[in-house]
C-alpha positions as CSV (number, residue, x, y, z in Angstrom):
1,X,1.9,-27.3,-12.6
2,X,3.2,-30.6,-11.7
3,X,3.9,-31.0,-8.0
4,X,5.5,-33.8,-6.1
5,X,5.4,-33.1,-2.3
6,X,8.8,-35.5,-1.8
7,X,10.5,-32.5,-3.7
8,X,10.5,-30.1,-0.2
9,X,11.8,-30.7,3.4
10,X,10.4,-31.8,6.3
11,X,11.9,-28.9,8.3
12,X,10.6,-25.2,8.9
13,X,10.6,-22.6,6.0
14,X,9.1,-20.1,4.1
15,X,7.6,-21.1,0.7
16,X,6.7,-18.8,-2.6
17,X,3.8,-19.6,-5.3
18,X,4.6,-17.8,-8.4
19,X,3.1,-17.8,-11.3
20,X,4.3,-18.3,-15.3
21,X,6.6,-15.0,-15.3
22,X,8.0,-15.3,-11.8
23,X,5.7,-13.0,-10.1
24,X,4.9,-14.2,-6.2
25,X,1.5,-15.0,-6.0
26,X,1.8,-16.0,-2.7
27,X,4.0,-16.2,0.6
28,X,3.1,-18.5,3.4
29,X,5.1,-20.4,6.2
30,X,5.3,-23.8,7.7
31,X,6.6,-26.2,10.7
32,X,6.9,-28.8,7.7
33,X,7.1,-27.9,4.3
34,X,6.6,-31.2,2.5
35,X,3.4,-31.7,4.4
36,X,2.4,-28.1,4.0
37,X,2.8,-28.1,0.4
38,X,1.3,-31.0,0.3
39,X,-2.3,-30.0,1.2
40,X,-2.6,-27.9,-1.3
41,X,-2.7,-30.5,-3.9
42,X,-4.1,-33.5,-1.8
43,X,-7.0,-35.0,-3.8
44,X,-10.5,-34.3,-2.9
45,X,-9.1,-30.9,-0.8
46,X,-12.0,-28.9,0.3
47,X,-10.3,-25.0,-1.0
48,X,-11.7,-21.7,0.1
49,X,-12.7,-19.8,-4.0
50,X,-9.4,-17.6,-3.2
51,X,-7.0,-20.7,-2.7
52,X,-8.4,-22.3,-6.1
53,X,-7.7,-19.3,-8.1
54,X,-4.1,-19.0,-6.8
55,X,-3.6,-22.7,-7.4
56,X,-5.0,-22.5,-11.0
57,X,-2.2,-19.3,-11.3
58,X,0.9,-21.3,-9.3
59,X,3.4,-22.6,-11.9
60,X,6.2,-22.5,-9.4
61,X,7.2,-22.7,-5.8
62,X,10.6,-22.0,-4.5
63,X,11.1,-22.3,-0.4
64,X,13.5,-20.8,1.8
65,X,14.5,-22.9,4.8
66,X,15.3,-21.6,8.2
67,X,15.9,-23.1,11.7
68,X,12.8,-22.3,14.1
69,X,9.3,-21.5,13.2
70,X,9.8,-18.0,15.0
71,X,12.6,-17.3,11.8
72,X,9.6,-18.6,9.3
73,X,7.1,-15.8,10.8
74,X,9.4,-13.2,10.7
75,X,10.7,-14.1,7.4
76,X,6.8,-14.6,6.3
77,X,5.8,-11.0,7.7
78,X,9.1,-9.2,5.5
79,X,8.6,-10.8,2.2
80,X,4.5,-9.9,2.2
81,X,5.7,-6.4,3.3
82,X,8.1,-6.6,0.7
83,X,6.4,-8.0,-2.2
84,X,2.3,-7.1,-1.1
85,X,1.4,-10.8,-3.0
86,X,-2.1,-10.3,-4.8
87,X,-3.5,-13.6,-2.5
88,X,-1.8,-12.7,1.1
89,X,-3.8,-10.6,3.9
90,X,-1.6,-7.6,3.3
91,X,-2.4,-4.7,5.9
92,X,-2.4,-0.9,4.4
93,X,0.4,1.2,6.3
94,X,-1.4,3.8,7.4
95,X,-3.2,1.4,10.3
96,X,-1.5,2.6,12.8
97,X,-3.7,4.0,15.3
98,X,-3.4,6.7,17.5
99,X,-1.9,6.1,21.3
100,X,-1.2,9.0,23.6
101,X,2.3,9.5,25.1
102,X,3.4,10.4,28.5
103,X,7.0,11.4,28.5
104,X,7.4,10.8,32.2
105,X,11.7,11.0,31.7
106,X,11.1,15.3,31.3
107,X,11.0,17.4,34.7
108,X,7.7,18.5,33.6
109,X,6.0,16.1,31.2
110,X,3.7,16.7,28.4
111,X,1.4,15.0,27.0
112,X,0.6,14.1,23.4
113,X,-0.8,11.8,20.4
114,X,1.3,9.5,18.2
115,X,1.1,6.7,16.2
116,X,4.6,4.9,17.1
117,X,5.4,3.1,20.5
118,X,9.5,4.1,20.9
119,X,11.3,2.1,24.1
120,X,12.0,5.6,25.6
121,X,11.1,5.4,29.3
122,X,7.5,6.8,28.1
123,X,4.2,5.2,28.7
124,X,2.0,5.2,26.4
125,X,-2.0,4.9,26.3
126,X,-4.8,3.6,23.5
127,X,-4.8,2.9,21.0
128,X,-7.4,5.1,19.5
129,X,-8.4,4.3,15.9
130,X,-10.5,7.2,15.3
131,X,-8.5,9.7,15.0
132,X,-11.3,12.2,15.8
133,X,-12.2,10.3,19.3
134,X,-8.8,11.1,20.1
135,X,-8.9,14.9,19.9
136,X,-12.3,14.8,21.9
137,X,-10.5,12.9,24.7
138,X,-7.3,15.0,24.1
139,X,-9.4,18.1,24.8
140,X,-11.2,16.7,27.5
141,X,-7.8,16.1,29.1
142,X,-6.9,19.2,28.5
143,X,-9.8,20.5,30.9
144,X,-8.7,18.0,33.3
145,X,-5.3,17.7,34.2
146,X,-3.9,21.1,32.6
147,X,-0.3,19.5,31.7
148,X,2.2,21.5,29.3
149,X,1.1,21.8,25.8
150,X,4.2,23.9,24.0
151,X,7.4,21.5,22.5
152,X,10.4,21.6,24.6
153,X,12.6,24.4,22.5
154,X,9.5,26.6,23.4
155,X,9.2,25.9,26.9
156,X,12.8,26.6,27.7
157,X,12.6,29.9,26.1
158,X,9.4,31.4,27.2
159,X,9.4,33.8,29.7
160,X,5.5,34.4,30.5
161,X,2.6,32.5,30.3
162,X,0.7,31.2,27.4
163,X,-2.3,31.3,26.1
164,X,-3.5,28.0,27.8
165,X,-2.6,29.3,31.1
166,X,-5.3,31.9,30.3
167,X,-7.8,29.5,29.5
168,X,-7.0,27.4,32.7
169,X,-5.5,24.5,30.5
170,X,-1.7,25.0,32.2
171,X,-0.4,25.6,34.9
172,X,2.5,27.5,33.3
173,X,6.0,25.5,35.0
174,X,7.5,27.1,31.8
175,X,7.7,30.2,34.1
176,X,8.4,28.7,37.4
177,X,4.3,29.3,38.6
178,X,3.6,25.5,39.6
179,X,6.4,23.3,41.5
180,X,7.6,20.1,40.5
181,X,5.8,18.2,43.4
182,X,2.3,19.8,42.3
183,X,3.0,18.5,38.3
184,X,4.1,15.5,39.3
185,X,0.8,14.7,41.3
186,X,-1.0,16.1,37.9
187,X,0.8,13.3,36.1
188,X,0.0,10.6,38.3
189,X,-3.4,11.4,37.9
190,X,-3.8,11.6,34.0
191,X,-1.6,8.3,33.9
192,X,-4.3,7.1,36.2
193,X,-7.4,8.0,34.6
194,X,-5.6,7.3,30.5
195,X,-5.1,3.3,32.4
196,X,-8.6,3.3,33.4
197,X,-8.0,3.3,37.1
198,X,-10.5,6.0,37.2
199,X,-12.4,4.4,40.6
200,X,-9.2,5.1,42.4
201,X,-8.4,7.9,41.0
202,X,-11.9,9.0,42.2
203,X,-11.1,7.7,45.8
204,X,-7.7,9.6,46.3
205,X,-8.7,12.9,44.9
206,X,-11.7,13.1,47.1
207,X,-9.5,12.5,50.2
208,X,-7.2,14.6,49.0
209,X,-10.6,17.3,48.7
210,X,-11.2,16.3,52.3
211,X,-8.1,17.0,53.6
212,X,-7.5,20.5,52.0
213,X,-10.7,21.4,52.8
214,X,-10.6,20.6,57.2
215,X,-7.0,22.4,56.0
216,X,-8.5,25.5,55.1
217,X,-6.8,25.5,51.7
218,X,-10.1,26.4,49.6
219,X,-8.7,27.3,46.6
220,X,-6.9,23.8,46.4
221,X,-10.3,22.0,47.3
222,X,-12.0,23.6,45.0
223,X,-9.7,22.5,42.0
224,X,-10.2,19.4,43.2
225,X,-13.9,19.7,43.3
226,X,-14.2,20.8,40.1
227,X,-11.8,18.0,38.5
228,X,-14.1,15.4,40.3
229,X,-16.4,16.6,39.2
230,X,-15.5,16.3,35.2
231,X,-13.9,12.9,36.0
232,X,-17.5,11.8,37.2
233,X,-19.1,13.0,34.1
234,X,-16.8,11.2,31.8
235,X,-17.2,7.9,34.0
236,X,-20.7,7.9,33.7
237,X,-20.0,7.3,30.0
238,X,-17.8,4.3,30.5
239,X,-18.9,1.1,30.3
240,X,-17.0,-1.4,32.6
241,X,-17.1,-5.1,31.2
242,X,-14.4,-6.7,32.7
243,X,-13.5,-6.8,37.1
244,X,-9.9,-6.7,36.9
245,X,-7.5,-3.9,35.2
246,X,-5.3,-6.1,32.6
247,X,-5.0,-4.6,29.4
248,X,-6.5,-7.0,26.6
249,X,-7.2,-6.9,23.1
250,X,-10.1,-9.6,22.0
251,X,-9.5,-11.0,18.1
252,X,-12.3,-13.4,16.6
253,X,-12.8,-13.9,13.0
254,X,-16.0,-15.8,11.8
255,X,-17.0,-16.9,8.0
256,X,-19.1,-14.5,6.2
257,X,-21.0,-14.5,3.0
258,X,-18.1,-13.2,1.1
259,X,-15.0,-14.4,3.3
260,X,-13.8,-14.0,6.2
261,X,-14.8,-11.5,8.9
262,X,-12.7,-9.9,12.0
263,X,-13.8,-8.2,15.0
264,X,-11.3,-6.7,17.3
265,X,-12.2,-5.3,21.1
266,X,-9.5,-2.7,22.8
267,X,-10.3,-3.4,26.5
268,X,-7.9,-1.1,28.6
269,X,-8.5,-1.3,32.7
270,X,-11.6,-3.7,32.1
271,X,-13.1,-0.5,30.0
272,X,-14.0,-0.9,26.5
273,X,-11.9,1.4,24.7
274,X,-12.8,0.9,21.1
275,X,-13.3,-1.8,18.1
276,X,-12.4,-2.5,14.7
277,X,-13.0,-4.5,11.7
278,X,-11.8,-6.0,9.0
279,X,-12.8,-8.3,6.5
280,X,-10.8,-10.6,4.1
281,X,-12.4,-11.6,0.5
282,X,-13.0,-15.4,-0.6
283,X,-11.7,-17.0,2.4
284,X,-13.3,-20.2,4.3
285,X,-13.1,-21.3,7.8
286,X,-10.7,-23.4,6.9
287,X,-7.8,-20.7,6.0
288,X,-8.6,-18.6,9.6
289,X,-6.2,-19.9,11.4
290,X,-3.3,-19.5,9.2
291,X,-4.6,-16.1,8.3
292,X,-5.3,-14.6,11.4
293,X,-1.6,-15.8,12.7
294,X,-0.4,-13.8,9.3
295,X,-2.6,-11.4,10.2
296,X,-1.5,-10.7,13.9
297,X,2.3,-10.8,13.2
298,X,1.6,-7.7,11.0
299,X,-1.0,-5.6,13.2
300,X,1.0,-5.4,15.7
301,X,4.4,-4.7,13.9
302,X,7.3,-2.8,15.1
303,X,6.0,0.3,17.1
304,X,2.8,-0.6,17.4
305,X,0.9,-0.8,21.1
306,X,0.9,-4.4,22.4
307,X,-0.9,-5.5,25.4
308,X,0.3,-7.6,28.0
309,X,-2.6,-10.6,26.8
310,X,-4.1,-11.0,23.6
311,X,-7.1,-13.0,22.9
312,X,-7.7,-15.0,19.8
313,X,-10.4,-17.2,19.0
314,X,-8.7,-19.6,16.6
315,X,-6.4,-22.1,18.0
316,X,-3.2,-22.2,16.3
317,X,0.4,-22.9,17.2
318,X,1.4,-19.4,18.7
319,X,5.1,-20.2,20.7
320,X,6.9,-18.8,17.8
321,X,4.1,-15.8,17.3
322,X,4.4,-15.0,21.1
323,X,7.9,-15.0,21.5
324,X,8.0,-12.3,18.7
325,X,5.1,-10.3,20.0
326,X,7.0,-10.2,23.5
327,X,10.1,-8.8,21.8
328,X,8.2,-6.3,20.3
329,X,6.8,-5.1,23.2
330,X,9.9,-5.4,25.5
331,X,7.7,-7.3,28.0
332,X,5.8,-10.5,28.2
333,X,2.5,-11.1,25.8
334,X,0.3,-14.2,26.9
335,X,-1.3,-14.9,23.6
336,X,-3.8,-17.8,23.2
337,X,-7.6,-18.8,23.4
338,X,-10.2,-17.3,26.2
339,X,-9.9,-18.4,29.8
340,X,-12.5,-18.0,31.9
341,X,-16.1,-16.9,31.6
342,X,-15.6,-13.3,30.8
343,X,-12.8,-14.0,28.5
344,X,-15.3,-16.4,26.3
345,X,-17.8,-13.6,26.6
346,X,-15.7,-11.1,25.2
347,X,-14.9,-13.3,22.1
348,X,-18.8,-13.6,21.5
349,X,-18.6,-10.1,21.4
350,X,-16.0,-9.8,19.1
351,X,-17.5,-12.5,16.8
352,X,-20.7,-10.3,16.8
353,X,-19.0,-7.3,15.5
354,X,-17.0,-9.3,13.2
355,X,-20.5,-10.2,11.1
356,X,-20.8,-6.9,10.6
357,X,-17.2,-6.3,8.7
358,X,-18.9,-7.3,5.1
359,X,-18.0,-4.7,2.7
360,X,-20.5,-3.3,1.5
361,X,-21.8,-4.8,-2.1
362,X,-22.7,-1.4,-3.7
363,X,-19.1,-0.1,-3.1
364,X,-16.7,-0.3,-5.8
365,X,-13.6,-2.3,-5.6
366,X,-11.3,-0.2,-6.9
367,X,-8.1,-2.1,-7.3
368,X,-10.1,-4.8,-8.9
369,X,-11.4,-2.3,-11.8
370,X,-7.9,-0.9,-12.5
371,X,-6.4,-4.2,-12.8
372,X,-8.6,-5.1,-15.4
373,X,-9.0,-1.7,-17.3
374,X,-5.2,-0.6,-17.1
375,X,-4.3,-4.5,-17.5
376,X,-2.0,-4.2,-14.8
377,X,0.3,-7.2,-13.7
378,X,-0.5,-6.9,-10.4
379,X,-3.7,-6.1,-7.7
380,X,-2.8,-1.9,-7.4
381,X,-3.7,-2.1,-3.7
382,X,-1.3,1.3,-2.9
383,X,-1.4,3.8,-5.8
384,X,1.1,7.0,-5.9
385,X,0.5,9.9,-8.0
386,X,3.2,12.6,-8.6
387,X,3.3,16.1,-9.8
388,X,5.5,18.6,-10.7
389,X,5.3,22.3,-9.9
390,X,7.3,25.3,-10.0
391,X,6.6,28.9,-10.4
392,X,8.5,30.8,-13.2
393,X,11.1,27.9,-13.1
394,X,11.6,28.9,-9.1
395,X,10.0,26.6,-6.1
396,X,10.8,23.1,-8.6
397,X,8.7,20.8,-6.3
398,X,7.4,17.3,-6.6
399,X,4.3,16.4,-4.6
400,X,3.5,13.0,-4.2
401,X,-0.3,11.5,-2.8
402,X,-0.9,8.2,-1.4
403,X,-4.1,6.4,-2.1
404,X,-4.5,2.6,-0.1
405,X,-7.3,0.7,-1.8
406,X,-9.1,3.5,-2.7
407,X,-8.7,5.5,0.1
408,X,-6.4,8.4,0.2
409,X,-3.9,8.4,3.1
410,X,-2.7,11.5,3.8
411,X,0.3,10.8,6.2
412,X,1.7,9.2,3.5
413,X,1.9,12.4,1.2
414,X,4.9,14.3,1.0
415,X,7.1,16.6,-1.5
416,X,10.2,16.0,-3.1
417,X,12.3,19.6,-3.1
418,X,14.3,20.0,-6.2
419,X,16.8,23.3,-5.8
420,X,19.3,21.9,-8.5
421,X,16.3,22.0,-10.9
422,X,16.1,26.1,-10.2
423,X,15.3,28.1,-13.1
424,X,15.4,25.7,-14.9
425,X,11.3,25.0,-16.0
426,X,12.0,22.1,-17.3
427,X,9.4,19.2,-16.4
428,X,10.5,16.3,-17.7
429,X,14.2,17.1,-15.9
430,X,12.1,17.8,-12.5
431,X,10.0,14.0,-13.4
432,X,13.5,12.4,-13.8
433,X,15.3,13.9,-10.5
434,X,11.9,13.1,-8.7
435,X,12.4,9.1,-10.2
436,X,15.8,9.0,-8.3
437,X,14.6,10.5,-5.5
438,X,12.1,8.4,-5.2
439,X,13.8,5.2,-5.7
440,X,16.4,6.6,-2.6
441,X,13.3,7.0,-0.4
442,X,12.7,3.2,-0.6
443,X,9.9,1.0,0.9
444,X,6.7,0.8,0.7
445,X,6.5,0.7,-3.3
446,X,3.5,1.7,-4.7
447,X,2.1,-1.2,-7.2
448,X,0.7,1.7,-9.6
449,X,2.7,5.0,-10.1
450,X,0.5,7.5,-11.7
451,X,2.3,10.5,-13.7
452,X,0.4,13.4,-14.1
453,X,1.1,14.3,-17.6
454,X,0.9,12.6,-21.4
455,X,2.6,9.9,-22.8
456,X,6.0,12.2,-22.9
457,X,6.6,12.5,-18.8
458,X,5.5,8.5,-18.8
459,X,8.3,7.8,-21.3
460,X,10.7,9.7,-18.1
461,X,9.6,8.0,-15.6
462,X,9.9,4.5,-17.4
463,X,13.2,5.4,-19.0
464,X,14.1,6.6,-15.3
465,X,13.5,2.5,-14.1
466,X,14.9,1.1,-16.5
467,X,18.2,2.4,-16.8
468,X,18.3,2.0,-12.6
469,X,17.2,-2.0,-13.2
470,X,14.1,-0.9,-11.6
471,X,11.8,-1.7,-14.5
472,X,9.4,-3.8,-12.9
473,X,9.5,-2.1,-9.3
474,X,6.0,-1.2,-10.0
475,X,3.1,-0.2,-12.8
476,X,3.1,3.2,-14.1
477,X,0.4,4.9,-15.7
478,X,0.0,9.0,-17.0
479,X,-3.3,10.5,-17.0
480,X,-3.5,13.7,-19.3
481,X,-6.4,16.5,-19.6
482,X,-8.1,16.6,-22.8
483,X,-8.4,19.1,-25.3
484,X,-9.9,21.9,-23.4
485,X,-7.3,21.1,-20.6
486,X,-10.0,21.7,-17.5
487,X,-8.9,19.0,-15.2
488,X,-11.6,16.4,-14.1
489,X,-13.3,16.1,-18.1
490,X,-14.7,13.0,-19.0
491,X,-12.1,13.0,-22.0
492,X,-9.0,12.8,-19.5
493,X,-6.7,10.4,-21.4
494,X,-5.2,7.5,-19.8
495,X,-1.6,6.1,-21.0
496,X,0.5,3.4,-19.8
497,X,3.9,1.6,-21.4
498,X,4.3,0.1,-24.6
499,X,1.2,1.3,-25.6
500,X,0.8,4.5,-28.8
501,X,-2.5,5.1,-27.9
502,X,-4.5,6.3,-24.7
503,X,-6.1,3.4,-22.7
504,X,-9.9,3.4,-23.6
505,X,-12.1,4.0,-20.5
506,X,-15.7,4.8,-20.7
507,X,-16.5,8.1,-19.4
508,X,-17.8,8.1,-16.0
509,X,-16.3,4.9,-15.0
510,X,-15.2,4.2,-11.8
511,X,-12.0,3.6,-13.0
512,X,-11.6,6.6,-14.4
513,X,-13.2,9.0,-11.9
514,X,-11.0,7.6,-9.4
515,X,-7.7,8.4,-11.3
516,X,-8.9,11.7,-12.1
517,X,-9.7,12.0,-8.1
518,X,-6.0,10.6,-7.7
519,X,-4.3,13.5,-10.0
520,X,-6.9,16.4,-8.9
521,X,-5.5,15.5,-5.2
522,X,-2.2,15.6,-6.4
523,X,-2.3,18.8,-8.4
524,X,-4.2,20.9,-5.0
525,X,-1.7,19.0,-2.5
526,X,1.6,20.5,-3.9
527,X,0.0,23.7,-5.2
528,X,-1.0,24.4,-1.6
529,X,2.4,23.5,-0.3
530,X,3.9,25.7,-3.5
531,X,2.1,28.8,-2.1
532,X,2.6,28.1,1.6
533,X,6.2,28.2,0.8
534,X,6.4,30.8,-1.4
535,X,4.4,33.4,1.5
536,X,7.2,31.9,3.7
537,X,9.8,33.0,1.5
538,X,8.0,36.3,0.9
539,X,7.9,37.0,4.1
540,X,11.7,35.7,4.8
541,X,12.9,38.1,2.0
542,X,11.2,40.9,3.8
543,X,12.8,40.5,6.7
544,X,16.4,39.8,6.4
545,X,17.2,43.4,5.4
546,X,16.6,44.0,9.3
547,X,20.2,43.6,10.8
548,X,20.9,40.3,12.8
549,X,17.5,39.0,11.4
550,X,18.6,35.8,9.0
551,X,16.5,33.6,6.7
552,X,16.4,31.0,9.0
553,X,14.8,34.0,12.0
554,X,12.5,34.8,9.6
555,X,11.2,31.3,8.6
556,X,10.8,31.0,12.4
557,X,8.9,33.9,12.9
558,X,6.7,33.3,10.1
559,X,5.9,29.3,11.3
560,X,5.2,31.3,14.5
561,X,2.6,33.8,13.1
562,X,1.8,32.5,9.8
563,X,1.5,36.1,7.7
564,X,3.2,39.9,7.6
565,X,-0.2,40.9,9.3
566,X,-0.4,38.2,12.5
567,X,3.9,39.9,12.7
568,X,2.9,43.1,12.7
569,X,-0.5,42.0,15.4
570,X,2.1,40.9,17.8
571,X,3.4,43.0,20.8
572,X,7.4,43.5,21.1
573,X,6.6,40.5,24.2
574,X,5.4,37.8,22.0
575,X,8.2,38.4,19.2
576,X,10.5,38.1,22.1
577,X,9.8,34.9,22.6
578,X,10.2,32.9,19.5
579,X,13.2,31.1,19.9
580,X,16.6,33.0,18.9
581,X,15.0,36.6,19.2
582,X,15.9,38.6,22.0
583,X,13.8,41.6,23.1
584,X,16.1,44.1,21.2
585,X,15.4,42.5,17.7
586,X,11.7,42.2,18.4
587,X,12.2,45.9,19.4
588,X,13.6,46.0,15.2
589,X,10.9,44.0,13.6
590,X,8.0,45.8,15.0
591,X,9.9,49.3,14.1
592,X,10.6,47.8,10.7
593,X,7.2,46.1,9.8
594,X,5.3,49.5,11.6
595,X,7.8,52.1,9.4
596,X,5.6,53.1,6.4
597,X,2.6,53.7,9.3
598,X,4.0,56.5,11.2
């Protein structure tokens, strides 16, 4: 392309590389556009491999001007969100990790794991991003500091204790067996050990053993022995790096081999919490700054965790950065390079881990094979997959899968009900309604929908787009069984638009194994949901004959014991105390369900 650098502004922006059909290749930002835009072409530029292929692709670049450079980030961080440009860092949306939240505004608060920070009045705790580290401290917790467990609609109503009580894991307030003064001291001490503050946690609740002991209140002391005790243990397994209790996370990226790696260090109440890494393809040392700003303004997006200091170890201009990470977080961010001697330690640290982010050279890239095989217009870094199921022409469901460079992401999967498609068995009606319904849904678009079906329920989907202006939302693709029809063949056949004839993949390929891993997922995924609903309904229909019991009372009691034989297991007491059914219509199911028995 011919570039002249006098072409842009001097003033702050957000600029687009596109290539020859108007595709964004690229979105990056700038305090001055002119001289940004200007780099890129500057003779004798020393260009990470990744920056000279985009430039060898870039045909066009349109900007969009704003006012501060706070307005360029946030703009930058919506259109890569937006768009998912093959040459930006673009995050996969599932990396949200797991926090625990204290809901300290309920009279008796409970705690539990999420993976979205809401300005409620709650505190919240992490992040964990192993999600199985996070049950194992969960149910150490649990042993702890036995808080509530049961949702709120389930508290109100019970009227005896659980099973947890039982086990020592609550102290039932549901049922009026603890006092609000006693919970509340629970609570101070769970906040206190999740913060890290576990030393003076230590310190108080031994007093506190002390003084109920010379009180003669044994049973008390001994609880308190015993939760010392477990405290001790898990301290012992803690690592303290840090001599003051500020919440921190520690970012460093360092050149690899093959790009760029990143190390990231959770340090909550000078404990190490956990680490991460990343690592981003054909990138020089040269592009980390720039990156890791693009980088940060995404990783710690709305609802995400921020700490109250982050730690980078690339200097860049971070006012505009820090102003929107303290909005986020409702509370101010200190954002910049290591002070002091631990802080530079730390970022050694992170830089260590960081060398160990390369990816692995024996595993497959698999959006790089698809692009090529299905010659796709675009890097299919989030693929979709839908199928239809119904049973009889009754139950018309469409499940949908989620796979994030190669990895399936099953938060992201879901069903699409379709009750105006009843009776109807008609698949390529069910495809259609599902197209619509997905277009409603909105963002994140997938860059490769995969149908599973032939070149018939493609020819839906595509006539679908098209007729909404949609036609170049995102890639499709159908993958069909061969002639025998046994899913996961090696003669699956692959079909995508324009095209009269399957797409030829060798047999075996990773290409093709994957999709074929894509559709199997699909087809268990919304057969599994087809059946739980169905036994729901079942057990629904069986029910409503009993007077006063409706289908939405017999959905609940079925969520509640999962099957006709955990309904008729249950005492007349435990019936009682789903929500909405008294003791007199527990009395009727259990004489109903136990009828044929007598």
């Amino acid at each position: 392309m011919h570039f002249t650098h006098a072409d842009y502004p001097e003033t702050p922006g957000v600029y687009l590389m596109k290539d020859a059909g108007g595709r964004i290749l690229y979105v990056g930002k700038a305090k001055s556009l002119r001289k940004r835009l200007a780099s890129y072409f500057r003779s004798g530029a020393d260009h990470a491999p990744k920056t000279i292929a985009l430039l060898a692709k870039v045909e066009r670049i349109d900007v969009l001007l704003v006012s501060t450079e706070k307005e360029a980030l946030l703009l930058e961080e919506s259109l890569i969100k937006k768009h998912r440009p093959r040459y930006n860092i673009v995050l996969r949306d599932d990396k949200r990790s797991l926090l625990f939240r204290l809901d300290k505004n309920a009279p008796f608060p409970k705690l539990t794991l999420t993976r979205r920070v809401v300005r409620d009045g709650s505190v919240y705790f992490g992040p964990f991003t192993s999600a199985q580290a996070a049950r194992q401290t969960q149910k150490l917790l649990a042993a702890i500091f036995p808080l509530r467990k049961c949702a709120d609609h389930v508290f109100k109503n019970r009227v005896r204790p659980c099973l947890y009580h039982q086990l020592k894991q609550c102290l039932a307030p549901c049922v009026g067996l603890v006092d609000k003064e006693r919970y509340g001291e629970l609570v101070r001490q769970t906040e206190q050990f999740l913060a890290g503050k576990s030393q003076a946690l230590v310190k108080s609740m031994r007093k506190a053993m002390l003084a109920a002991s010379e009180a003669m209140e044994y049973e008390r002391a001994a609880r308190l022995r015993d939760q010392l005790s477990a405290i001790e243990r898990t301290m012992e397994s803690q690592a303290a790096v840090l001599h003051d209790a500020l919440d921190r996370d520690v970012i460093a990226v360092v050149p690899t081999s093959e790009g760029l790696g990143v190390g990231i260090l959770y340090l909550r109440g000078g404990l190490m919490l956990e680490q991460k890494t990343y690592h981003w393809d054909g990138l020089g040392s040269a592009e980390a700054p720039e990156a890791l700003e693009s980088f940060l303004a995404q990783f710690y997006g709305e609802g995400q965790f921020i700490p109250g200091r982050v730690v980078v170890s690339e200097a860049f201009e971070t006012t505009g950065l820090g102003e929107v990470l303290t909005e986020r977080r409702g509370g101010m961010v200190r954002l910049g390079l290591p002070r002091g001697d631990d802080e530079r330690r730390l970022v050694e640290m992170a830089r260590d881990l960081a060398l160990t982010a390369n990816r692995s050279p024996d595993a497959p890239d698999i959006p790089a094979l698809l692009e090529r095989a299905l010659n796709l217009s675009r890097l299919p870094l989030r693929v979709e997959c839908v199928d239809i199921t119904h049973h009889g022409g009754k139950g018309v469901r469409a499940g949908l899968v989620v796979y994030e460079e190669g990895q399936r992401s099953k938060e992201a999967s879901r069903v699409y009900a379709l009750p105006e498609l009843e009776h109807t068995a008609d698949d390529y009606a069910a495809l259609a309604r599902f197209t619509q319904r997905r277009l409603e849904s909105g963002e994140p678009w997938p860059d490769l929908l995969l149908i599973d079906g032939g070149r018939g329920q493609l020819g839906v989907v595509e006539r679908v787009l098209n007729e909404a202006g949609q036609g170049e939302l995102f890639e499709l693709a159908s993958i069909a069984k061969g002639p025998t029809r046994r899913a996961g063949e090696l003669e699956d056949r692959v079909f995508r638009p324009g095209r009269k004839n399957p797409v030829t993949l060798r047999p075996g390929s990773q290409e093709l194994l994957f999709l074929q891993r894509v559709r199997d997922a699909t087809h268990r995924f919304i057969i599994g949901k087809g059946r739980a609903v169905n036994r729901k309904n079942a057990l629904a229909g069986t029910l409503v004959a009993i007077p006063g019991l409706g289908p939405a009372l017999a959905k609940r009691l079925f969520d509640t014991f999962g099957s006709v034989a955990g309904l008729k297991k249950a005492s007349a007491e435990d019936i009682a105390q789903v929500r909405g059914i008294g003791p007199g219509l527990a009395e009727k199911v259990r004489a109903y369900l136990n009828q044929g028995e007598r």
